[in-house]
N, C-alpha and C positions, 0 to 999 in steps of 0.2 A: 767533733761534738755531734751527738744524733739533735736529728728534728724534730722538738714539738708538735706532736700528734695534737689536731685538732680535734678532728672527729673520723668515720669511717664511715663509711657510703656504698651500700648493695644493689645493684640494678640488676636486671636483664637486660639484654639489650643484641640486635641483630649482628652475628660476626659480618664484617667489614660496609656497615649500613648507619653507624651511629650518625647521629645530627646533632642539630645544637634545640632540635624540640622536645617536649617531653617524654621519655620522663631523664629526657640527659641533662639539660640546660637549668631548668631549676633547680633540681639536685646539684647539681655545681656549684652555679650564680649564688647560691644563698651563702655560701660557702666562701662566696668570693674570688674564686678559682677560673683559669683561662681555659674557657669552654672547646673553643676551638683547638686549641692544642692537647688537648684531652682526645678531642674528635678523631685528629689528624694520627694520632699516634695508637686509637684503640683501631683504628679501620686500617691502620698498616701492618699493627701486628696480627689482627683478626682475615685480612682477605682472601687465606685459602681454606677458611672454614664457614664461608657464605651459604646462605641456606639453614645456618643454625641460628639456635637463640642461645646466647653463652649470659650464665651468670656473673659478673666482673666484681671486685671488691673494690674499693677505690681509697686509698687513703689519704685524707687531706692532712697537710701541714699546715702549724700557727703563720709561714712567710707563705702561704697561697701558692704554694707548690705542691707537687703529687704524682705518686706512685699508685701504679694498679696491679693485680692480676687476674686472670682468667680463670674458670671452670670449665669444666666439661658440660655441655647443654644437660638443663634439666632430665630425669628419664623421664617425666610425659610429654617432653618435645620431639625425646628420641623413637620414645614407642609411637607417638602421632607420625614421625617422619619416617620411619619403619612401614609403617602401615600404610603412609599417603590419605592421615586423617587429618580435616582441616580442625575437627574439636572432637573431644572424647565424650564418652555415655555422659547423660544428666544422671544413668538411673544404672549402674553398671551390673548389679542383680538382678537386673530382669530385661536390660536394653542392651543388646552387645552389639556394637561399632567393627571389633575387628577380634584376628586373634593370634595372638603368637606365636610360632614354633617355639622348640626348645634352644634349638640353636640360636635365633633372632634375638629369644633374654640372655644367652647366653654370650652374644656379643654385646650386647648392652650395657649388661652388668662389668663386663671386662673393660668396656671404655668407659665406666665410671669410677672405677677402682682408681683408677688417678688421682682421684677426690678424695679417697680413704681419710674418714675421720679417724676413725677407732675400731679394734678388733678385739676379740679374743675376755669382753667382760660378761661381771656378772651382777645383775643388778636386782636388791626386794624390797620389798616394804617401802615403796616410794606414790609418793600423790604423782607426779609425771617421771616416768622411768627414762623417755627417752622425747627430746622436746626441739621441734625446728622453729625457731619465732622470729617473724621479719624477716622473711626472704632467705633463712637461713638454709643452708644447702651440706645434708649428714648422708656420710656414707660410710657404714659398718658392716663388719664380716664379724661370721662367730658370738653372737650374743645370747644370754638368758636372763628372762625377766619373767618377775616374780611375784606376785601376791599384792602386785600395785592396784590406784586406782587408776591408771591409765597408764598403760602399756607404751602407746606413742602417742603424740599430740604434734597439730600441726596449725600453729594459730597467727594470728596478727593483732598487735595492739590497739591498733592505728587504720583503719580500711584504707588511708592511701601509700602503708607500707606493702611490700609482696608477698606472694603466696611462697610456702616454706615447700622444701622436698626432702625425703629420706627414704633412701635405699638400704635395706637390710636384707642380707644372706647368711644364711645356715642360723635362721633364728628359732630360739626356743621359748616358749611363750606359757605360762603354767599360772592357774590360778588368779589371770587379774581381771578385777571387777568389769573393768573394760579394755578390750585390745588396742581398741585407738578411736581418736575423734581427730575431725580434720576437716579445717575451712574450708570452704567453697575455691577453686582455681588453685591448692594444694595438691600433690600427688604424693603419696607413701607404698611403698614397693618392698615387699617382703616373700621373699623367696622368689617364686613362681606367680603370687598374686598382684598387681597391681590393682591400687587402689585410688580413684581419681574423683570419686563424690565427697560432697562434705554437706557440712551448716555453715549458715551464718552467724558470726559475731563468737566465736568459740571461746573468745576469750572472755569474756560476758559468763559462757557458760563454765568457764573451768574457776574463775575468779570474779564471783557478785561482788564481794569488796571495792572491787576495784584494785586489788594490787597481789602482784604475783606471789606466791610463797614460796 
């Protein structure tokens, strides 16, 4: 018989560096879940991937047991660690920090393709065409979008949830109001451009009601 799914649980967190302090242990602890053995088991499978920041998903069971897996590092951890930036532009339109070969996104993109959400759609007429919320981590190839009001969005409900990422290649983008709005510590990667500025509170901005559509 499968196990009662509790809840699901997104961090970042250092390959083979996890500890039992924030933001591991509370995310856990509330949860009810053995932190340490969370610990010991994400830093033995992470330890030859040190120097990274790996996205992980966590999923708790109703009997306080748990399964995880791994991502592939954010790409603005990869472009930052590419580059040997400790933090990217405030202002990336008019402040440039670093710059990238063609080849360097080109390995970038190929080590994220492991992630591959979705490929090969097509999408119009939409209030958000393509959406990372809460840490969420999208990687698509092949897309066109269409006559939205936003293009891509990258928000948070919650400011002590995380910052979302989306890489997108060979995208075609036609007609929308807006191409994309994106929180603060957010990164969105389309084509060739990386994109690592935002606003605060986007969610405030994409939904004044209060409640998502």
């Amino acid at each position: 018989m499968a196990k009662k799914v509790k809840t699901i649980i997104k961090l970042n967190i250092p390959a083979g560096s996890a500890t039992a302090a924030p933001p591991v242990g509370p995310a856990l602890g509330q949860h009810g879940l053995p932190i340490m053995d969370f610990v010991k088991a994400f830093n033995d499978k992470t330890q030859d991937q040190k120097g990274n920041i790996l996205p992980v998903i966590i999923t708790a069971y109703e009997d306080r047991t748990f399964s995880f897996i791994t991502k592939k590092p954010p790409v603005a951890e990869a472009i930052k660690k590419t580059l040997a930036l400790e933090k990217g532009s405030g202002v990336p339109q008019r402040d440039k920090v670093g710059k990238l070969s063609a080849e360097q996104v080109k390995k970038i993109a190929e080590e994220k393709m492991a992630d591959l959400n979705a490929k090969n759609i097509e999408l119009e007429k939409g209030y958000i065409c393509i959406a990372s919320k809460d840490l969420s981590n999208l990687n698509i190839v092949n897309i066109k979008i269409s006559n939205c009001e936003y293009g891509f969005a990258l928000y948070q409900k919650k400011s002590e949830f995380g910052p979302g990422f989306i890489t997108s290649l060979q995208t075609n983008t036609i007609s929308n109001k807006n191409e994309y709005i994106i929180e603060k510590g957010s990164s969105l990667s389309i084509d060739d451009m990386i994109i690592l500025d935002g606003k605060d509170n986007v969610y405030n901005i994409l939904y004044p009601s209060g409640e998502d559509q």
